[in-house]
C-alpha positions in Angstrom: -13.9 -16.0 26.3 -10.7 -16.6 25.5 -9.9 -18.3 29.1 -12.5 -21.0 27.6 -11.2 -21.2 24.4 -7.9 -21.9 26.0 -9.0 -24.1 28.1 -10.7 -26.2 25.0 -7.7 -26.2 23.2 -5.9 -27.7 26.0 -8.3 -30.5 26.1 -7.4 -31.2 22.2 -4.3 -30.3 22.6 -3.6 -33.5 25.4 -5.4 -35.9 22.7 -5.0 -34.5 19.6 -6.4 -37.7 17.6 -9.5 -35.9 16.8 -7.7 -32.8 14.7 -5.1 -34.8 12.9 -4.3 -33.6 10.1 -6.3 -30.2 10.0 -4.6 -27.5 8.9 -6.8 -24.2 9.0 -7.4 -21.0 10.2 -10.5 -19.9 12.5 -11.7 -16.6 13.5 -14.5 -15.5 16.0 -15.7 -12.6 16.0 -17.5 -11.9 19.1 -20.0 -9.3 19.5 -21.2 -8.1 23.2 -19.8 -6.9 26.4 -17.5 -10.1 26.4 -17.0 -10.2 22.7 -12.8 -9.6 20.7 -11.6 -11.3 18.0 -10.2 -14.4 18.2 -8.1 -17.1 16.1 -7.9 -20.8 16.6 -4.9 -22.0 14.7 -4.9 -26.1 13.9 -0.9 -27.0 12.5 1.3 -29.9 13.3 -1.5 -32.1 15.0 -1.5 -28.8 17.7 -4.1 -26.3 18.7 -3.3 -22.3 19.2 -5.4 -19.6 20.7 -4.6 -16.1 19.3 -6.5 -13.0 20.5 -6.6 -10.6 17.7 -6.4 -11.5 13.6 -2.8 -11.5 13.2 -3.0 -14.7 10.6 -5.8 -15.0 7.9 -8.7 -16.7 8.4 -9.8 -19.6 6.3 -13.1 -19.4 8.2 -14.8 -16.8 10.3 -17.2 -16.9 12.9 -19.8 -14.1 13.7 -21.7 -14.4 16.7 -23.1 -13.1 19.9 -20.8 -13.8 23.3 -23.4 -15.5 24.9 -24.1 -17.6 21.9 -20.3 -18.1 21.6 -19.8 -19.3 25.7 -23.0 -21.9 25.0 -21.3 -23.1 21.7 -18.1 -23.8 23.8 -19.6 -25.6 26.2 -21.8 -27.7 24.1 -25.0 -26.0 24.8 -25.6 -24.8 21.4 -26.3 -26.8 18.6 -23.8 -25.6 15.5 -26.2 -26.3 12.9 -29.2 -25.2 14.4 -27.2 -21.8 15.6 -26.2 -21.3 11.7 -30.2 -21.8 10.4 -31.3 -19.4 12.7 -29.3 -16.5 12.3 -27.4 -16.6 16.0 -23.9 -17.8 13.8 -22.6 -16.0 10.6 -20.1 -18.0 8.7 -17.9 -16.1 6.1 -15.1 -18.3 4.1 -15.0 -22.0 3.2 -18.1 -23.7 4.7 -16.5 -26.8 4.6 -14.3 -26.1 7.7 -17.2 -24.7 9.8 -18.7 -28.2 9.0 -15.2 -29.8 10.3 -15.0 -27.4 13.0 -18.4 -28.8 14.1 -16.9 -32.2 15.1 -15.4 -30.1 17.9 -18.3 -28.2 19.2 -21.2 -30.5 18.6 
């Protein structure tokens, strides 16, 4: 899991157009056999992938570790995930809905 997340924040990190100007907080928390706690950190126009929750979360994430591998790689619909139950958010809504620019 966080191999992928890694390699996602890479990605945004190379063209970071699309997160200019965030400044937030994520956490995942990932339930399963593959599941850990996990921060994504948008500062300075940058991207960083922390395992653990050493910095406070604006917004969490609570889902599955299969759910969590298909939202990475696009084969999860955010909003649909959220309505039925397979994504918990906790915190400011309003930056899950930003975060979904990302993942959707």
């Amino acid at each position: 899991m966080l191999q992928e997340l890694e390699t996602l924040a890479d990605r945004i990190n190379q063209d970071p157009s699309t997160i200019e100007g965030w400044l937030a907080v994520y956490q995942f928390d990932v339930s399963g056999e593959r599941g850990g706690t996990y921060q994504v950190r948008f500062c300075d126009n940058q991207v960083q992938v922390m395992e653990g929750n050493s910095n406070q979360a604006q917004c969490t994430l609570q889902l599955s570790d299969t759910n969590f591998a298909k939202l990475l790689r696009k084969q999860l619909n955010p909003t649909a995930a959220v309505m039925l139950g397979k994504i918990k958010i906790k915190g400011d809504i309003t930056l899950a809905l930003q975060l979904q620019r990302l993942l959707a």
